[in-house]
One Martini backbone bead per residue (centre of mass of N, CA, C, O) as a GRO file, in nm:
protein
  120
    1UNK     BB    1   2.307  -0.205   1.490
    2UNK     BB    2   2.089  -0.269   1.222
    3UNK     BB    3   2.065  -0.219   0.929
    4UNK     BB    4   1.782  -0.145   0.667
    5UNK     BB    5   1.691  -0.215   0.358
    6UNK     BB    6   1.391  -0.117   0.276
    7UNK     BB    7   1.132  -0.259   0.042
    8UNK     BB    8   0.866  -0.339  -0.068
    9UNK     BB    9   0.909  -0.648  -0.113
   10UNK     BB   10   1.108  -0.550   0.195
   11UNK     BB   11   0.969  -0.459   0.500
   12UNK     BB   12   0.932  -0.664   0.807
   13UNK     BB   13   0.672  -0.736   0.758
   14UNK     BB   14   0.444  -0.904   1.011
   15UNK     BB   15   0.208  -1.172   1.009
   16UNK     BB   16   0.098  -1.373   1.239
   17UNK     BB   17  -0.106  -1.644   1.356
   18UNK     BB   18  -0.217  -1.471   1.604
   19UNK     BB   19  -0.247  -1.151   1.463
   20UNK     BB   20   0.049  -1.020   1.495
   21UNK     BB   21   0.274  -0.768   1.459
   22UNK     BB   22   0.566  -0.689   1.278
   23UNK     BB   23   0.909  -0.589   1.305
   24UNK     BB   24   1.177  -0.669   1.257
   25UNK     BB   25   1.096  -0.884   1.533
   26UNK     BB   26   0.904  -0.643   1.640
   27UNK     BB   27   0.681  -0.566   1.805
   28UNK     BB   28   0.345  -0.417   1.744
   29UNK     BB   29   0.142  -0.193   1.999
   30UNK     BB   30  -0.012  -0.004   1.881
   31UNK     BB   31  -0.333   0.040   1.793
   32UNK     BB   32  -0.363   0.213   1.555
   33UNK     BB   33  -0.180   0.072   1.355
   34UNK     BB   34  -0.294  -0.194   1.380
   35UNK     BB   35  -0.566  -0.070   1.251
   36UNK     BB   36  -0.452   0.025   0.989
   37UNK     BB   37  -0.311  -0.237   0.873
   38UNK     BB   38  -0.596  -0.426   0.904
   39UNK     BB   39  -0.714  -0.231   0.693
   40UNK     BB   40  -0.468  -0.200   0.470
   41UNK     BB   41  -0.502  -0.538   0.396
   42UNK     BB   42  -0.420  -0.736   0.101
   43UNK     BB   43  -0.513  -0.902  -0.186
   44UNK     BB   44  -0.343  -1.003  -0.428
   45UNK     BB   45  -0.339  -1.204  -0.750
   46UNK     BB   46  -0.061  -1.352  -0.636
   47UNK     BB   47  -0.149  -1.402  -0.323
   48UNK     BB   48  -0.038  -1.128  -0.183
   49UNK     BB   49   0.022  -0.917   0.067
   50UNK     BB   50  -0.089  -0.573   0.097
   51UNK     BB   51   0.011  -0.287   0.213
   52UNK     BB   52  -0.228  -0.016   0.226
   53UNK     BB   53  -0.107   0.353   0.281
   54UNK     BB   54  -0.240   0.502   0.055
   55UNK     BB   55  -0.048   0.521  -0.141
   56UNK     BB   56   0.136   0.315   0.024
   57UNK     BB   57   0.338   0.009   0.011
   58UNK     BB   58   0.388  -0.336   0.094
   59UNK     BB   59   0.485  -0.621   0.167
   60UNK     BB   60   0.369  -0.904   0.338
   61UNK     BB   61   0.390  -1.143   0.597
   62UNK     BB   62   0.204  -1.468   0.623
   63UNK     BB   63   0.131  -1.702   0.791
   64UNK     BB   64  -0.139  -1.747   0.765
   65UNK     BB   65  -0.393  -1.553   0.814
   66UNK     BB   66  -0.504  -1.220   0.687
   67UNK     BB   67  -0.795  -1.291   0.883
   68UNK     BB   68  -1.030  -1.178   1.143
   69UNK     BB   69  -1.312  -1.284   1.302
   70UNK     BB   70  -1.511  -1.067   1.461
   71UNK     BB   71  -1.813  -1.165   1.332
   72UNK     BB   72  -2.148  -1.300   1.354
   73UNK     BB   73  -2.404  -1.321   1.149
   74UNK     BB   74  -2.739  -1.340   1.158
   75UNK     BB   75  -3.004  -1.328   0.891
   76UNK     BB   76  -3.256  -1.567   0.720
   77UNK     BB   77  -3.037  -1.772   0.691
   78UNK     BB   78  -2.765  -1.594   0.716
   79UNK     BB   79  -2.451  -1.560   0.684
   80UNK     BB   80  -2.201  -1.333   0.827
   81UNK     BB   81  -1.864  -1.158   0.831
   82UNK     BB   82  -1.633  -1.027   0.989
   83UNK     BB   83  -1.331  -0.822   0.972
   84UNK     BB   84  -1.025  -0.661   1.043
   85UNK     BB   85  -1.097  -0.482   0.768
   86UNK     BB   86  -1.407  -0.382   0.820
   87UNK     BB   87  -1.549  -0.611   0.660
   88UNK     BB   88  -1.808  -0.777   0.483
   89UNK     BB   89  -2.003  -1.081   0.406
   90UNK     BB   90  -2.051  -1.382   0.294
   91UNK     BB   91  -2.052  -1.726   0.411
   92UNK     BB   92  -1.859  -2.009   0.360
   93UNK     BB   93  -1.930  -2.314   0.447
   94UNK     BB   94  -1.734  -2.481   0.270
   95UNK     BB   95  -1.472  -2.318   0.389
   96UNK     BB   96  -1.472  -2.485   0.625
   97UNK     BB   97  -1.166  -2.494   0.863
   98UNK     BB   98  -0.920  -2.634   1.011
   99UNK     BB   99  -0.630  -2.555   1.150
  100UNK     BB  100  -0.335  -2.644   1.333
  101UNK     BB  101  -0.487  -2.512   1.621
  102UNK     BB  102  -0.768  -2.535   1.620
  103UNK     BB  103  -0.893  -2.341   1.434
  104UNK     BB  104  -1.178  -2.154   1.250
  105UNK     BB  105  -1.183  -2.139   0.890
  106UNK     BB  106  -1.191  -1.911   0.584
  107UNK     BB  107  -1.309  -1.833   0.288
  108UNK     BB  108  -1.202  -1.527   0.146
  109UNK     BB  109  -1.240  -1.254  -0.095
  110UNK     BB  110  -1.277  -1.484  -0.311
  111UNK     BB  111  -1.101  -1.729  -0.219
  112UNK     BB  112  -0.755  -1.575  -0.162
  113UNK     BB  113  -0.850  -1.606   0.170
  114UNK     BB  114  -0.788  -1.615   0.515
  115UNK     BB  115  -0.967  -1.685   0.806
  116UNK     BB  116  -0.944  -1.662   1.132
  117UNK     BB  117  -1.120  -1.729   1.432
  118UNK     BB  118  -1.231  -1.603   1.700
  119UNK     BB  119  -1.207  -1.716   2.043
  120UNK     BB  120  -1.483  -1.543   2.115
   0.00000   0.00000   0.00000
């Protein structure tokens, strides 16, 4: 067994293009921690993502999007869609593209991240 000397900056946390989370090569599968995670997924000033929980923080790698789009809202001619962190906004249809895989995605954030839409 290899020890792992983790600091903020070299986590070991990643989430994959499929929007799965990983420690160290290993999936994580709780759905708690899941749900944690993608709540506390956040795009920093940088671009980069930073896992805060709580008080703690540490950098996190993104393979693709660090957001998941979990719903779309149409209300008066307006879309807004959720996102994986539980949060909503208004979608910018110009921001839309598809990705490598042939999914569907968006900018959000204020435009400083990526969202694809979930196939169902």
């Amino acid at each position: 067994m290899t020890a792992y000397r983790h600091t903020r900056e070299q986590s070991g946390l990643r989430l994959d293009r499929q929007m799965r989370w990983w420690h160290d090569g290993e999936p994580i599968e709780h759905p708690n921690i899941i749900e944690t995670f993608n709540r506390g997924l956040k795009i920093g000033g940088d671009g980069r993502y930073r896992l805060e929980v709580g008080h703690d923080w540490c950098i996190v790698d993104v393979e693709a999007a660090g957001y998941l789009v979990t719903a779309v809202d149409l209300s008066e001619g307006l879309a807004s869609i959720r996102l994986s962190d539980r949060t909503a906004e208004r979608l910018d249809i110009a921001s839309l593209t598809l990705d490598g895989d042939g999914r569907l995605e968006a900018r959000v954030k204020n435009g400083k991240a990526r969202a694809v839409f979930s196939r169902d």
